[in-house]
N, C-alpha and C positions, 0 to 999 in steps of 0.2 A: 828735240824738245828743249825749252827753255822754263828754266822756276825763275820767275818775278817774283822780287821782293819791295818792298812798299812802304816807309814809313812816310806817314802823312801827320796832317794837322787834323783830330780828330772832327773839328768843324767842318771841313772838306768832304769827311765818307760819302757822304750822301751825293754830292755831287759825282766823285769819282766812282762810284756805286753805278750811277746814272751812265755815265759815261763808258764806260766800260760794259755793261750791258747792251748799248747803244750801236758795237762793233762787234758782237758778239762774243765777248768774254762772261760765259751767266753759270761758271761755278769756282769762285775761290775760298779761300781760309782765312779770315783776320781776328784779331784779340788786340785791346787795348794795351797802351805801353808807356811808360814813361821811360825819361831818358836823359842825360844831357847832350849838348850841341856845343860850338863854337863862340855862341854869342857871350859874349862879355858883358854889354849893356843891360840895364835893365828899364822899364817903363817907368814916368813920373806923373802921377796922378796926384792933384791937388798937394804936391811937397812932397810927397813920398815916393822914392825909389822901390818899385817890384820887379825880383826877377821875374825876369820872362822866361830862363833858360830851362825849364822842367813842364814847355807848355803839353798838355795831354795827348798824346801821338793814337794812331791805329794802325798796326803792322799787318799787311796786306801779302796772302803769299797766292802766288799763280803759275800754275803750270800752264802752256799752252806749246799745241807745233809752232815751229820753227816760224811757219809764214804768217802767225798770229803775233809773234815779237814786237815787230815798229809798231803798228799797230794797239796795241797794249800799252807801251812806252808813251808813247803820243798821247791817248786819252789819260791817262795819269796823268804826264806833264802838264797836257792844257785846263784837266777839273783842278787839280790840284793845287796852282798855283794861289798865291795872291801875292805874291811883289818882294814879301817880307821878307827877313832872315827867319829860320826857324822853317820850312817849307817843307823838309824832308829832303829824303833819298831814296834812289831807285836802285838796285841788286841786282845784276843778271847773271846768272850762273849755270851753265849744262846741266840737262838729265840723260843722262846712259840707258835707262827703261822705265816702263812704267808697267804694273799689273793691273786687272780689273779682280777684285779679293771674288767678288762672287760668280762670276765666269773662268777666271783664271786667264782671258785672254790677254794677251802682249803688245806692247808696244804704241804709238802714236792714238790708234784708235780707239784706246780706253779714253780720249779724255774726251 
């Protein structure tokens, strides 16, 4: 099993939302976030310099099997994009087990 992690561009959810439903991923965890990033620049509207670097994130977590992985990665990358800097990042990291609380059953099949 793998936890997918997910910071996106809160504007994005809904798409990625879409998307990932779309492959069959229809149960994760997310909560909004702020953050900073990389970007140094900031936007200039009418003379004025605004940071962009605290743009509003949605941290996305997901477990899925193994053969659910690219698959999940993929529809993230492709809803998620849009060109900028600021787009987010993706986390992958093992799961060792999983329990189902109200069955007590083990492993892959809880999810």
């Amino acid at each position: 099993m793998k936890k997918i992690e997910a910071i996106i561009r809160k504007s994005k959810y809904s798409d990625v939302k879409e998307a990932l439903h779309s492959v069959g991923v229809n149960f994760f965890s997310y909560w909004d976030a702020t953050g900073r990033g990389n970007e140094k620049e900031g936007h200039v509207y009418r003379g004025v310099t605004y940071s962009t670097s605290s743009i509003q994130r949605r941290f996305l977590s997901i477990v899925v099997n193994d053969d659910f992985e690219e698959v999940t990665i993929k529809a993230i990358l492709e809803a998620g994009a849009t060109g900028e800097v600021g787009d987010g990042k993706i986390f992958v990291s093992e799961i060792t087990d999983c329990y189902r609380i109200r069955t007590g059953e083990k492993g892959g099949e809880t999810l």
